[in-house]
N, C-alpha and C positions, 0 to 999 in steps of 0.2 A: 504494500500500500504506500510504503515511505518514498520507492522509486517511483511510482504512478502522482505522486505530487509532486514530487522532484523534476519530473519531466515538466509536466502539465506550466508549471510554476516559469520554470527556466525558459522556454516555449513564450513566456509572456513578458520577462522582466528584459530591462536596457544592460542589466549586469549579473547575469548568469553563475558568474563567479561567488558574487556574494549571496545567493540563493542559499540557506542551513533550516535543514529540517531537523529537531529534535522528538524524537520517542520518548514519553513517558507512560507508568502504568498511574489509572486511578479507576481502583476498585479493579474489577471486570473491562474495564474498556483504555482502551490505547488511545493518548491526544498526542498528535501531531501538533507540534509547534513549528511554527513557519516564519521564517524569520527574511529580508529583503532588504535591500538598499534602498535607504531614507526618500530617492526621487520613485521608486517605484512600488511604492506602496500603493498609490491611486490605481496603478494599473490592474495590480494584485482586490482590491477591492471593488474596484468600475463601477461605470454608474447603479446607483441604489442600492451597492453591495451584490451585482448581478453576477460579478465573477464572480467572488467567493463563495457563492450561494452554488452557481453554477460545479466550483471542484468540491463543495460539501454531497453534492448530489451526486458526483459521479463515486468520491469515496463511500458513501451510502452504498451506491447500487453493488461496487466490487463487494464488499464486506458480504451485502446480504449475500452473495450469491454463495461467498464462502466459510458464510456462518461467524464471521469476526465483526467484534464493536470498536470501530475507531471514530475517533471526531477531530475536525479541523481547527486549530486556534491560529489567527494573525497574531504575530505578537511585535511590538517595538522594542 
């Protein structure tokens, strides 16, 4: 799931480089922390949160299919 943001993300940011996705456990469920250079935050978010809303959906769909709980967190 961590490579399928990792892609998704870097696909979208001005500096690919600085793209760090962090794993944490809490309880049962895995958050993905997603971390981005400071100009490419907007992009990462987009209008009315449509991105982020949009890679919460697709990590949703992978998870359901293989029975895993992960959740996405933007973090500064």
């Amino acid at each position: 799931m961590k490579l399928l943001i990792e892609f998704v993300t870097k696909s979208l940011v001005d500096k690919p480089e600085e793209v760090v996705i962090q794993e944490r456990m809490e309880g049962t469920m895995k958050i993905l922390e997603l971390r981005v250079a400071k100009d490419d935050y907007g992009k990462i978010i987009g209008k009315q949160g449509q991105t982020v809303k949009a890679m919460r959906t697709l990590l949703s769909a992978a998870c359901n299919k293989n029975g895993l709980k992960y959740t996405l967190e933007v973090v500064e």
